[in-house]
C-alpha angles and dihedrals in degrees: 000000000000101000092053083055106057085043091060095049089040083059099036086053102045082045085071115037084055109033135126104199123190130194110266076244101049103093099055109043124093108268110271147153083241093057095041090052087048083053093044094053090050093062125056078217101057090224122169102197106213096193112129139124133289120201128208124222116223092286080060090240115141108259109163125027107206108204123230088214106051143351122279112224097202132358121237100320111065128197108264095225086060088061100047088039094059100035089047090046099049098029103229109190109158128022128183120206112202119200160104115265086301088058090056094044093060091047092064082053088058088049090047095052088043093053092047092050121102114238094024128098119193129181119230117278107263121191139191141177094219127057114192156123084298084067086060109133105004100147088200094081141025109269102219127228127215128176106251084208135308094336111000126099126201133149128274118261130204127178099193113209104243100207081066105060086236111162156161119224126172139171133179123221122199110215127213142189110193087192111057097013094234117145143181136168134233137212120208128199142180124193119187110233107172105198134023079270117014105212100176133116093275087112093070085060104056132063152114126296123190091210149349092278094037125116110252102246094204127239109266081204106132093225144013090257097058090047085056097045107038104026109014096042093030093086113061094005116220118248088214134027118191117193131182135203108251128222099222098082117106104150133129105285091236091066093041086051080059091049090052092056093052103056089046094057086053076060092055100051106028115032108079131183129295086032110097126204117203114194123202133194133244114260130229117273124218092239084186096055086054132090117278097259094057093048089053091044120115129201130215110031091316098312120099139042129237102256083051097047091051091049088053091050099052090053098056083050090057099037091045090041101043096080084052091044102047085042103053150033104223099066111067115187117206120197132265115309090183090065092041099049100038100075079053098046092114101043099053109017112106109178106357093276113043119048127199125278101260087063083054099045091053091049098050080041086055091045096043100049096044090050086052102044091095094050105047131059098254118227123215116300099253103231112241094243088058093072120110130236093007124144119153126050125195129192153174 
């Protein structure tokens, strides 16, 4: 009897230190914020578990990822109607996509989903390394304001490093209802951040300048981060960040804990309602498609993998970002890219950091429709046995 009785307190114990509870809910209803914040509350971790199904065509290619933690609507095509809808509802003008060479790569998915989509009109992406007074009246983007000090007002400035792949890209979609005949338009942008914080001397490259033959007076923001946030985004403000977890942070997990506080407290101060940010994850690498210094490479002090460095991290993003996410309305949480993307790793990683664009264009079909659900009439959940032409199915 004892014994029985130390074994069921050993396993309560363990239970609930390791648990990821979902709401009883949870699993069968439509993918939503709503529904992510219900699941969150349900775990002292805040963890969003990203685990599902994906399921192969004949080619025995993955065509449709089926979430553990809600049901997915549509695969990787979306009704048109379900995207006007949404951007007309909620009146979504101006977004603002944050992230490293995988950011902007699911920007161009965004792009991609926008341009195939009845009733919406987008320019081609265009991208620079400069942004500047040379920029002064393109339609084609949002000129950004910044205070030049106490009274003055003059545009933001950013000189990208190269080397870096830092850039600015940016598009503009007309939306239409043919229906009622409402319209708006909105401004995309994308803005290259390379780590959770990025401390570098970026900083000395951005600032404020009066006019086109003005001296630029640099930003006194501590980070790149803070000049976005408070300066470059603060006029006009955004009505949607996205921002993506990069693949460029290898640091202790101590320090990225810190990072992480950091950014959080930019939340704090500068993200005001209605203004939503939505955080996303960082996603599994392919260690055995990378040079031979980066396979050998071990995290934390020597003690971790990649793959597990990367899960860790994930974790502490969850656990630091739940309270923010429970509390208030402008921080969205989504759930783990890292779970999703692993069972796929083969079929769409290309080099062990960048996947191909089909990986990009599920995930911004998974964002989109669970930032809509709330705007658009839902039709029945398709059962996964109804899909056509599927075979293999892979889980985790």
């Amino acid at each position: 009897m004892l014994l029985v009785l130390v074994t069921m307190i050993f396993f309560l114990f363990y239970a609930g230190i390791n648990q990821t509870v979902e709401s009883p809910e949870s699993a069968a209803s439509v993918c939503s914020f709503s529904v992510f914040r219900q699941t969150a509350n349900y775990s002292s971790s805040g963890y969003l578990r990203g685990d599902g199904t994906w399921r192969r065509n004949s080619k025995g290619q993955p065509s449709r990822f089926y979430p553990a933690l809600c049901n997915l609507v549509y695969g990787v095509n979306i009704p048109s109607e379900m995207v006007t809808t949404c951007l007309l509802r909620q009146n979504v003008r101006y977004i603002a996509v944050l992230g490293d060479s995988n950011g902007l790569r699911y920007f161009s998915a965004l792009h991609w989903h926008l341009s195939q989509t009845r009733g919406v009109d987008c320019t081609p992406i265009a991208r620079s390394s400069v942004i500047n007074w040379a920029g002064e009246g393109d339609t084609s983007y949002v000129v950004h304001r910044c205070q030049c000090g106490p009274t003055v007002s003059g545009q933001c400035v950013i000189h990208f490093v190269e080397q870096l792949q830092h850039s600015f890209a940016h598009t503009r979609c007309r939306v239409k209802n043919s229906k009622t005949g409402s319209s708006l338009s909105v401004a995309i942008e994308f803005v290259t951040v390379i780590h959770t914080i990025d401390w570098t001397n970026m900083t000395r490259l951005a600032g404020c300048q009066r006019g086109s033959q003005e001296p630029v007076i640099p930003t006194t923001s501590d980070t790149f981060h803070r000049f976005l946030l408070a300066e470059f985004f603060a006029d006009p403000v955004p009505d949607l960040f996205i921002v993506f977890g990069n693949a460029h942070d290898r640091m202790p997990l101590r320090q990225l804990s810190s990072d992480i506080d950091a950014f959080a407290e930019m939340i704090d101060r500068y993200i005001r309602a209605p203004t939503r940010l939505i955080f996303l994850s960082k996603f599994a690498e392919d260690v055995t498609r990378k040079p031979k210094y980066w396979r050998e490479l071990r995290y934390e002090y020597g003690t971790m993998t990649r793959l597990e460095w990367l899960d860790a991290a994930n974790r502490i993003m969850y656990k630091k970002m739940r309270r923010r996410f429970l509390d208030t309305g402008r921080l969205l949480l989504f759930p783990d890219l890292l779970q999703m993307s692993q069972p796929v790793l083969a079929d769409f990683n290309v080099d062990g950091v960048h996947m191909k664009r089909e990986w990009y264009r599920h995930v911004m079909s998974y964002i989109l429709q669970t930032l809509c659900t709330a705007a658009y009439s839902r039709p029945k959940v398709e059962a996964p046995s109804k899909v056509q032409n599927d075979r293999k199915i892979t889980k985790i």
